[in-house]
C-alpha positions as CSV (number, residue, x, y, z in Angstrom):
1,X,-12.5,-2.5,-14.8
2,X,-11.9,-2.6,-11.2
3,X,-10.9,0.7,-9.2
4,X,-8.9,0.4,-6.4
5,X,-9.9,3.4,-3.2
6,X,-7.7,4.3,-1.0
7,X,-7.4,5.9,2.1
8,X,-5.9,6.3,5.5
9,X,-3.5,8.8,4.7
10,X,-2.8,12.3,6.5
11,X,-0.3,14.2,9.0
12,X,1.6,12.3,11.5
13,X,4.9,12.8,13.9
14,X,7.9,10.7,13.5
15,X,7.0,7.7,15.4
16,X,3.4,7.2,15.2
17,X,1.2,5.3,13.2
18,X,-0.8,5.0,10.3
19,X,-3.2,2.1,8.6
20,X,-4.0,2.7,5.1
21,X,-7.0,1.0,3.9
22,X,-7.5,-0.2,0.2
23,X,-10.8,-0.8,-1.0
24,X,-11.5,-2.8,-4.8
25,X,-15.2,-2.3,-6.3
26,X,-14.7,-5.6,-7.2
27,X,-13.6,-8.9,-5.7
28,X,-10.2,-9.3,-5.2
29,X,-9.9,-13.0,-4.6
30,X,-8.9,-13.4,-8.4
31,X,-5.9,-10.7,-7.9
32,X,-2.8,-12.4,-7.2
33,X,-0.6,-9.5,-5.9
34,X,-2.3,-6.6,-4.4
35,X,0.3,-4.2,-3.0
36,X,1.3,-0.4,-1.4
37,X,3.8,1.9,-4.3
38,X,4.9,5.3,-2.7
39,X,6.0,8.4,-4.6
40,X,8.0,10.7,-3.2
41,X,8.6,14.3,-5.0
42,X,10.4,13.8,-7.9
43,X,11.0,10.2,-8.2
44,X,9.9,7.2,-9.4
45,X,6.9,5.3,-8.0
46,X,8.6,2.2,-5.9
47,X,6.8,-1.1,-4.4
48,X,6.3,-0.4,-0.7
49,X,4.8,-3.9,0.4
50,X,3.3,-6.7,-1.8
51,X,1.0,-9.8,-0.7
52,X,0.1,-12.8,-2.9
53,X,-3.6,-14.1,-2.4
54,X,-2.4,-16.9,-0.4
55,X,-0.8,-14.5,1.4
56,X,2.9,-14.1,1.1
57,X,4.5,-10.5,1.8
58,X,7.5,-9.3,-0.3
59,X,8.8,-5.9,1.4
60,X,11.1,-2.8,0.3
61,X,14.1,-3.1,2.9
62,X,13.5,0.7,3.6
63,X,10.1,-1.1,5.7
64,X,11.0,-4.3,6.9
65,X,9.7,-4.7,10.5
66,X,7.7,-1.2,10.5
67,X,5.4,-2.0,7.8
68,X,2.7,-4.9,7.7
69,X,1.1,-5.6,4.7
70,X,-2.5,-7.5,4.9
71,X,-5.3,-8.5,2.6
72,X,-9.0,-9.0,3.5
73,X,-11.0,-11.0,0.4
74,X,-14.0,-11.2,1.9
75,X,-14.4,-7.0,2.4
76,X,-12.2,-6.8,-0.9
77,X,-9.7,-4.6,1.3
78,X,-6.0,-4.3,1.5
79,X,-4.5,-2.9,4.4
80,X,-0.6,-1.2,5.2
81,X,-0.1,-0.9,8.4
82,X,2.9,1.5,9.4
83,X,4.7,1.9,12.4
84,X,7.6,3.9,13.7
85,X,7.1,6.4,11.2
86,X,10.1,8.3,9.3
87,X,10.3,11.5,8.0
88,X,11.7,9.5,4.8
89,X,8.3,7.7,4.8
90,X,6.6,11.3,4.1
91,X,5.1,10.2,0.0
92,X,1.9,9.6,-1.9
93,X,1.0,5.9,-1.3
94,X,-1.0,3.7,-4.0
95,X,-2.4,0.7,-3.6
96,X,-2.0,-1.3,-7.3
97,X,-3.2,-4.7,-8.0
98,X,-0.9,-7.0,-10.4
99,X,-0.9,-10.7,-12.3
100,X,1.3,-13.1,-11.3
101,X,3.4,-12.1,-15.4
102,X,3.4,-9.1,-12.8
103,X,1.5,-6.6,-15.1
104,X,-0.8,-4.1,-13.3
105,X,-4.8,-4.4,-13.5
106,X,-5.4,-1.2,-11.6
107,X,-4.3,1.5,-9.8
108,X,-5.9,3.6,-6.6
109,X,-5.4,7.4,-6.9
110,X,-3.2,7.8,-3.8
111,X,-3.3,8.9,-0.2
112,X,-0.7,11.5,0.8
113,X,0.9,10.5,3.7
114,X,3.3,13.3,5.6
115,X,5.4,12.9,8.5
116,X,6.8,15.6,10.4
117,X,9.3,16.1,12.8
């Protein structure tokens, strides 16, 4: 069973940045999709940022051109790279790995990320 680490997370202002790192304790070359979910209080985990192991990115609109998704296979790490921060972006980030019949093989325990004003 592979377990998925994650971290990166913590307190930021609106605007700045933040790289989360992903790390598998097992190879990841195998994994199709490894991608970012967030949660915000109260609602239901949603796909942040997804990339394919031949590296195609699928993003939430809410992202697009702040957000950079990119997988390393060779240090078994997947990164989320976020820029120009939102307050909106303030959520508990997971890093999930899925088949391409899109069912999940694991799940990281989240990073809280907070943005403040």
């Amino acid at each position: 069973q592979v377990q998925l680490v994650e971290s990166g997370g913590g307190l930021v202002q609106a605007g700045e940045s933040l790289r989360l790192s992903c790390v598998a304790s097992a190879s990841i070359s195998n994994f199709p999709l490894m991608g970012w979910y967030r949660q915000h209080p109260g609602k239901e985990r949603e796909l942040v940022a997804e990339i394919t192991n031949i590296g195609n990115t699928n993003y939430a609109d809410s992202v697009k051109g702040r957000f950079t998704i990119s997988r390393d296979n060779a240090k078994k790490t997947v990164y989320l790279q976020m820029n120009s921060l939102k307050l909106e972006d303030t959520a508990v980030y997971y890093c999930s790995s899925r088949r391409w019949d899109r069912t999940f093989i694991a799940w990281g325990q989240g990073t809280q990320v907070t943005v403040a004003s």
